[in-house]
TORBAVEX-619785 format. One record per residue (C-alpha): x, y, z. Coordinates in steps of 0.02 Angstrom, whole numbers, plus 50000, padded with zeros to 5 digits. Each point is the difference from the previous one (the first is absolute). Layout:
<recs>
XYZ ...
</recs>
This chain:
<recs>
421774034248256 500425014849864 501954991549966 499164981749991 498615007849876 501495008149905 500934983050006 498664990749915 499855012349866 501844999249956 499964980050005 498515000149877 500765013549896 501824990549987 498974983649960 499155007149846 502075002349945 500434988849833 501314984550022 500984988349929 501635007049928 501854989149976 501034995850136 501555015649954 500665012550090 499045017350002 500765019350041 499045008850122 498535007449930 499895018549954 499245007850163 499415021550021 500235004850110 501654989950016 500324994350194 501065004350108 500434983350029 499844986849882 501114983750005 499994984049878 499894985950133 500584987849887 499514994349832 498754987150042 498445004849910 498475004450087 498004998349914 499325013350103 498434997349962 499814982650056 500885007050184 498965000650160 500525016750079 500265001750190 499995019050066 500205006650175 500175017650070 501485007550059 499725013550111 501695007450003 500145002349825 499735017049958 498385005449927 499764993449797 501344988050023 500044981649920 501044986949975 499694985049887 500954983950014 499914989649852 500514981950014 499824981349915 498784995450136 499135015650051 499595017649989 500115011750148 499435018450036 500325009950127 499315019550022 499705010750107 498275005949960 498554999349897 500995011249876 501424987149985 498944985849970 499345011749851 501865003249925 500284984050009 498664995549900 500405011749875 501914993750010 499394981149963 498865005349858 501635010549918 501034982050026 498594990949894 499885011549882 501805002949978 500384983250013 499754983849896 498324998450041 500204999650199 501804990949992 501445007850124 501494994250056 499974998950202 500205016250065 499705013950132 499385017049993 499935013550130 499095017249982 499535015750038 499635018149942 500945016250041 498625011949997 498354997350069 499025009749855 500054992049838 498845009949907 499145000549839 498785013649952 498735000749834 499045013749948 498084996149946 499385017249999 500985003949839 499274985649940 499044986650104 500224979549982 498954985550001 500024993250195 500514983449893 501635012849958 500355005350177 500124982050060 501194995649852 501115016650066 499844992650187 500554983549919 501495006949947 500255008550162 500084985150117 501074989349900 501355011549993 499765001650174 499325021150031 498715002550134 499265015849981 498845005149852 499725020749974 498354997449928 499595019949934 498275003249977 499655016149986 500715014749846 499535014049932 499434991049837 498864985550105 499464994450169 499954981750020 499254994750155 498334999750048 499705011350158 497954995450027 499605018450112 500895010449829 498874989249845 500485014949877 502034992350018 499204984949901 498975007649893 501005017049923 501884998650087 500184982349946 499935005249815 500825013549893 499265005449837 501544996349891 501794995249998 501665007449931 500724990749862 501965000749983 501125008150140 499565014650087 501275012449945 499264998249806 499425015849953 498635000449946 499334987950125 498694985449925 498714991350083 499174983349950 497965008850037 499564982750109 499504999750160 500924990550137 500064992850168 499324987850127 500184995850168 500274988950131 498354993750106 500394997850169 499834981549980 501264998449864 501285009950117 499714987750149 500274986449870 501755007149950 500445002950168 499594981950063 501054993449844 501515009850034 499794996750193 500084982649958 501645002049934 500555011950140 500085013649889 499145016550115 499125013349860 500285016950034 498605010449941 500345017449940 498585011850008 500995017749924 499745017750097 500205015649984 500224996749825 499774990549853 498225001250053 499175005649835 499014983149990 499255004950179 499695019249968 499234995349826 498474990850092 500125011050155 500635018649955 499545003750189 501714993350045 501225011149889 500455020450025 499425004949848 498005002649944 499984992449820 499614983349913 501214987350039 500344983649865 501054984050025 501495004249908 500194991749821 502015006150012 501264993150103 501075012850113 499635008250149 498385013050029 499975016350069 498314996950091 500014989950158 499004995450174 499655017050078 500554998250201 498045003650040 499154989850147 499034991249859 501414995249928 500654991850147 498314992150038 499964992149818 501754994150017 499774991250201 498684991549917 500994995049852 501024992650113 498744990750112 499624989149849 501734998549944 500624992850175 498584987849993 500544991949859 501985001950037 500854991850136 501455007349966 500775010750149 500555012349849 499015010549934 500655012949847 499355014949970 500955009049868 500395015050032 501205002649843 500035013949868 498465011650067 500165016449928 499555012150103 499355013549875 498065000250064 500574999750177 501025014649968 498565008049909 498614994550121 499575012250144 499504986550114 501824992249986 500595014350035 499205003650147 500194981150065 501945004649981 499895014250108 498944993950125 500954982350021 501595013149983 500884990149868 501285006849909 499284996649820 498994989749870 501574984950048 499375002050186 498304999249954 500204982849902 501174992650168 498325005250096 498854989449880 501104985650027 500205001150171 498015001550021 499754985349896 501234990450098 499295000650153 498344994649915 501024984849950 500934995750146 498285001850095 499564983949893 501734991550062 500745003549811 501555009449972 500105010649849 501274999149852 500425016249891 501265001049854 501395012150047 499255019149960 499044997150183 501575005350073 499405016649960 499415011450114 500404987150110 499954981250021 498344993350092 500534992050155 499954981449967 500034999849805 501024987949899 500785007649855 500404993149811 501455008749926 499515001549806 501095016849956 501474991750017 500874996650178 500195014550078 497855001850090 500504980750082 501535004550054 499425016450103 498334990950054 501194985750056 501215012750103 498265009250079 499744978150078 498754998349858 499614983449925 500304999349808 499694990349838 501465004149845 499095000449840 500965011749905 499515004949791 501714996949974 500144982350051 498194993150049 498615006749855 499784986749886 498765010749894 501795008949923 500914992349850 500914982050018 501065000249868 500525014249868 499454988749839 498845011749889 498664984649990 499805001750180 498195003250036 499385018550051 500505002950181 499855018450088 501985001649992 501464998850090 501164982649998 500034988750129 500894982749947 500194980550100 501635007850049 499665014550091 498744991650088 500814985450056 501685010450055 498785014250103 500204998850214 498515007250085 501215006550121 500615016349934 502164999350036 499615018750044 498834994950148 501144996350181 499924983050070 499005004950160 498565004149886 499904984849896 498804990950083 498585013449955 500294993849810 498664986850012 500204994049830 499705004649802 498564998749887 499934998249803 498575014349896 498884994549874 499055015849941 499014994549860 499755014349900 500754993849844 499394979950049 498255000649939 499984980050026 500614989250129 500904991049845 501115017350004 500095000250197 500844982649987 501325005149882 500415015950090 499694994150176 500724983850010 501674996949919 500645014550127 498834990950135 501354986950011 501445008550000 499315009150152 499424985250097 501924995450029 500415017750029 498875002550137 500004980750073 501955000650009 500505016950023 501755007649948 501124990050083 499194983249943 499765004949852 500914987949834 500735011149870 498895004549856 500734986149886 499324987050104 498305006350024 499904999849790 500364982349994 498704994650123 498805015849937 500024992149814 499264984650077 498595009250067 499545009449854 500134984249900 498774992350115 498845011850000 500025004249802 499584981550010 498705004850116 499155011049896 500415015350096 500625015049913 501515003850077 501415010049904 501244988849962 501595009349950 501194988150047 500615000649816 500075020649973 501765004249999 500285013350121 501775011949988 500855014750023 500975012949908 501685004650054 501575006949952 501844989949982 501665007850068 500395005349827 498365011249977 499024985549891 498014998950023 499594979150033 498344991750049 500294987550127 498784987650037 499264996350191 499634984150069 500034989049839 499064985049999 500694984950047 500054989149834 499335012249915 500555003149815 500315017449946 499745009049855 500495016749932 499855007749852 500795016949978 500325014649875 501634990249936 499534980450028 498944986150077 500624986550107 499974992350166 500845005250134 501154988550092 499654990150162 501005013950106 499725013849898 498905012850080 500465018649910 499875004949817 500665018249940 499205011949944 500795007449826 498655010649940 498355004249939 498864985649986 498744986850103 501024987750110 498854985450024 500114986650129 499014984250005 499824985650135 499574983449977 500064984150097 498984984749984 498905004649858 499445015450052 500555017449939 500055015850125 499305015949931 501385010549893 501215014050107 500115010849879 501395015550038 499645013349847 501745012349983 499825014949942 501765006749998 500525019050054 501395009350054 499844997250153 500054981350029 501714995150098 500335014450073 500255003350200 498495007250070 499775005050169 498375005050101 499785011250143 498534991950058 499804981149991 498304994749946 498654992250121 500344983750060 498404992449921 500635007449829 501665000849984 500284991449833 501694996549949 500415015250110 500815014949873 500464987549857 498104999049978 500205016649934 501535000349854 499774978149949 498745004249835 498554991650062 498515008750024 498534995350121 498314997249971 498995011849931 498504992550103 500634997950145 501385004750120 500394982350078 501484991749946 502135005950006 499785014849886 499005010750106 501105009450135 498695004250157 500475014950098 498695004050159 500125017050045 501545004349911 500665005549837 501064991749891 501855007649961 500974990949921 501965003349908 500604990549858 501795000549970 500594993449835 502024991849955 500245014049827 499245017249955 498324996549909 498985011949907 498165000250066 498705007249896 498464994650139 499504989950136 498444992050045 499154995650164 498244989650045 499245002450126 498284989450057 498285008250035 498634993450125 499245011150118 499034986550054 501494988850057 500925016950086 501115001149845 500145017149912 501415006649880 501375010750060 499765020850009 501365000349897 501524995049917 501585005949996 501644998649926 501825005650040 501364993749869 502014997850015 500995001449877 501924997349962 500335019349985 499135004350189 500234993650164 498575002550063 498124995149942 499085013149911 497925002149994 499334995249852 498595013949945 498824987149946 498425009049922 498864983150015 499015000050134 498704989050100 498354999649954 498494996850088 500564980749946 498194990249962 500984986049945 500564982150103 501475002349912 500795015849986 501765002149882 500645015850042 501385003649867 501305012350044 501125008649861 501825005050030 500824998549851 501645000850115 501714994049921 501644992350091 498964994350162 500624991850141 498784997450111 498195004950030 499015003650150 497834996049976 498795005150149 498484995850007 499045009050133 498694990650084 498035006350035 500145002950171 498434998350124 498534993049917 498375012649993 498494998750104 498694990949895 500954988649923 500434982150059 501494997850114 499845019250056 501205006250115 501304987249954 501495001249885 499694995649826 500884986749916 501345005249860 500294983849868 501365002849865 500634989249856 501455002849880 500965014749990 500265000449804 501645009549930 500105001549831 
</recs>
């Protein structure tokens, strides 16, 4: 009865399709996730929307499969579940809309995903949505096929579902008494003096559920402990360590005060939970369990002795034991709980599910330990960080994520062995919202990326079509939903490039992934013009803003503009001892000696070099003796982001008379830098030089008290200035 309910839903969905276009041949339409099969039949046309469809179930298919057959006299599905009857759907309405107005050629399609979680997540604590704005994100969900919604409810700054026993989470955790204005590492901070919040009644979350249920989407509900509890504490101070007043944080970051491990603690949470796993079916339930201080544990005698008489080892033991308690709550209600990666901790609760969010390497040991786990790595998966490096980009909490990056990611780490591959269950794109006051934001941060992960997840590495492909079929979408009315980022015109470095020591900017058709313009220190069909580099000469412009069809892209400030420096060989992170690695060392300096806002982008844990040491060798009266090094600041400047710096110079290099005594020193942008100039005033040696020593261990404690801090650098 449920597939023949579904069936007449999709006939009366396909019959309110537009008809009537000319008898020519048509290309396939532009589908996203792109099949894995998906064959032009012939080029008889098809009005799909004046088609009776026929659709049977296949029991041998695996589960999610489909296949749709396409032909002059009929339309055929077959699936293999309730699922596949849903992707089909979605499949049919991509055709129509992709399509002149529900004309195909005959054809055949056959699908099905890698990875069984498809995830999206959105953040409404940060700020909270219209329920009207949660259905338009679910929207979005099902037709590009994910099935799994990470709904998170619950922040230090608001709580957003109503819990009926706890009244006081409505009426003083729900709302905060102000909000910053601009990013969090301004100093000094503002705030905008207006109260904010809301929540969601238990009525409106049944209603989202039901919608995205309809679609097949599950929602995950995330309900945060031991920390980012401020919200809870402020309207219950019971629950935390520490005897004082507690507010709902008006700052974004992470809080020193969390849930105390007292019995009353636990009994407020159970019944947190009661309510929450009425309104969920979901077998998942997520509990958090990321970046929880543990300065009032340390600090409060009861954790202490709860330590010593559980016999834990420490304050890391004590937080596995909270989430261990609180899972066998939850898998007393038949749930299963979900934690992002710092529950592996102490140790991992027995049955948990982990997300891997600092980086790869929590999913890959929860994966060898026979642990299920979902990749959502900052570095490819948090759609909150910068999409492209243009300065009119809107404010975003940092970092750079492009399409790109996203659509080239694998869940599957090439680190992890084969044997433990079937533990990665899938991946899952971040929208922490932050710096997306309005769901107008969300949609231009969220959902541009959104599609680019819907074919990295439904097709996995192997299946995957290189990037090229994707942007032709990508521009389609964005076209169609500009015409929508949706705000999605459309950046199919930016220019995007690199710097490097010819044979003969010459600085060039080459452009990536032009544009088909597009006409390109650059104007330059020395000349404007276009550039040729085939030509893709321009070189650099000197000082001077290198412009590069886009345009195809009418419409203009936004400006690249590459602003050279020449040095001494720039084309000489430069080696690094330690190569920069991964998920900021720039141009690698050119980044550092190619005259273009990063943004003094923010450290997204191919100027910034990001080194985790380590310092940056770097030798420049240059092709004559040059005199060097100073160098000059920047270096990014924002504690709140793990990034602090280096201890120190220091210099060792070459020069034509010595063999060996010799330690400059450089009287500048570090000071305690206040600045996002520090410029630490060094003086040298060194003749007949060689070569040149720069360290920059890194923080080290970040203090207690301060967020990402206990980890290494983040060292970003940016040019290396010789003059």
């Amino acid at each position: 009865m449920r597939y023949i309910l579904e069936l007449v839903l999709l006939v009366g969905f396909l019959l309110s399709f537009c008809y009537g276009c000319t008898d020519k041949d048509i290309a396939l339409p532009s589908l996203v996730p792109e099949p894995i099969s998906y064959e032009k039949l012939s080029d008889n046309l098809v009005d799909i929307s004046r088609k009776g469809i026929d659709i049977s179930i296949d029991t041998s298919m695996e589960a999610e499969a489909f296949q749709i057959t396409i032909l002059k006299k009929s339309i055929s599905i077959v699936v293999a579940d309730s699922m596949g009857i849903r992707y089909a759907t979605q499949t049919l309405r991509q055709l129509k809309d992709y399509s002149n107005s529900g004309i195909v050629p005959e054809l055949k399609i056959f699908d099905q995903p890698k990875f069984h979680y498809r995830g999206m997540h959105l953040d409404v604590a940060r700020h909270i949505f219209d329920v009207a704005d949660i259905k338009k994100y679910v929207d979005m969900l099902a037709y590009y096929k994910f099935n799994y919604f990470h709904w998170h409810l619950t922040e230090d700054q608001g709580w957003r579902i109503e819990i009926k026993k706890y009244p006081k989470l409505q009426s003083i955790s729900a709302y905060r008494d102000s909000t910053l204005v601009g990013h969090y590492s301004d100093v000094p901070p503002q705030y905008d003096g207006k109260r904010y919040g809301g929540f969601y009644t238990q009525e409106e979350v049944k209603e989202i559920v039901d919608y995205a249920q309809s679609y097949g989407i599950v929602v995950i509900p995330e309900i945060e402990m031991p920390g980012h509890s401020l919200a809870a504490l402020a309207a219950y101070p019971e629950l935390g360590c520490v005897d004082t007043e507690y507010r709902t944080a008006t700052k974004w970051g992470v809080f020193s005060n969390i849930y105390c491990p007292t019995e009353q603690t636990f009994s407020f949470l159970e019944d947190v939970i009661d309510e929450v796993v009425s309104l969920f079916p979901s077998k998942y339930i997520h509990i958090g369990g990321d970046e929880a201080p543990k300065d009032a544990w340390k600090k409060s005698r009861f954790c202490q002795d709860l330590i010593s008489v559980k016999e834990l080892k420490d304050e890391h033991g004590l937080q596995s034991y909270f989430i261990s308690r609180m899972e066998r709550y939850i898998n007393g209600k038949g749930k299963q709980i979900i934690g992002w990666d710092e529950i592996l901790e102490g140790g991992l609760a027995e049955n948990a599910t982990v997300m891997s969010w600092r980086g790869i390497k929590g999913g890959i040991k929860a994966a060898e330990s026979g642990h299920n786990v979902i990749m959502t790595p900052t570095s490819h998966c948090y759609f909150d960080y910068y999409q492209s490096v243009n300065d009119t980009e809107p404010l975003a909490i940092g970092g750079y994520l492009p399409l790109q990056k996203v659509y080239e990611w694998d869940p599957i780490p090439d680190e992890l062995d084969e044997a433990y591959h079937k533990y990665i269950l899938g991946g899952q794109g971040n929208v922490w919202t932050e710096y997306m006051p309005t769901f107008d934001q969300v949609e231009y941060m969220a959902y541009s990326r959104m599609i680019a992960l819907s074919e990295t997840l439904w097709r996995g590495k192997d299946n995957k079509l290189e990037y090229s492909d994707f942007l032709k079929r990508y521009t389609d979408h964005v076209n169609h939903w500009e015409k929508s009315g949706v705000n999605i980022a459309n950046h199919t015109l930016d220019l995007n490039y690199i710097i490097a470095k010819s044979d003969n020591g010459k600085l060039f900017i080459k452009l990536k992934d032009r544009i088909a058709n597009a006409t390109i313009k650059v104007t330059s220190p020395r000349e404007t013009r276009l550039l040729g069909v085939e030509e893709t580099k321009y070189q650099i000469d000197g000082s001077g803003k290198y412009t590069f412009t886009a345009s195809n069809g009418g419409r203009e892209g936004r400006p690249s503009i590459v602003d050279v400030k020449w040095h001494k420096a720039m084309g000489c060989e430069i080696a690094l001892k330690n190569e920069p992170n991964q998920a900021y690695p720039g141009y690698g060392a050119l980044s550092l000696i190619n005259g273009i300096r990063g943004s003094q806002e923010k450290y997204s982008g191919n100027e910034w070099l990001g080194f985790s844990g380590e310092s940056m040491d770097a030798t420049l060798n240059f092709d004559s003796t040059i005199d060097i009266e100073s160098i000059q090094v920047s270096t990014f600041n924002s504690p709140g982001q793990w990034i602090y400047p280096p201890k120190s710096i220091d210099v060792w110079v070459k020069t034509i008379t010595k063999d060996e290099f010799e330690k400059v005594d450089i009287q500048e020193k570090l000071d305690n830098v206040k600045h996002k942008i520090h410029s630490q100039e060094l003086m040298l005033n060194k003749k007949d030089v060689v070569a040149i040696r720069v360290l920059a020593m890194d923080h080290g261990v970040i203090a207690e008290g301060n967020q990402g404690a206990g980890n290494r801090a983040w060292l970003f650098i940016d040019e290396i200035v010789v003059r």
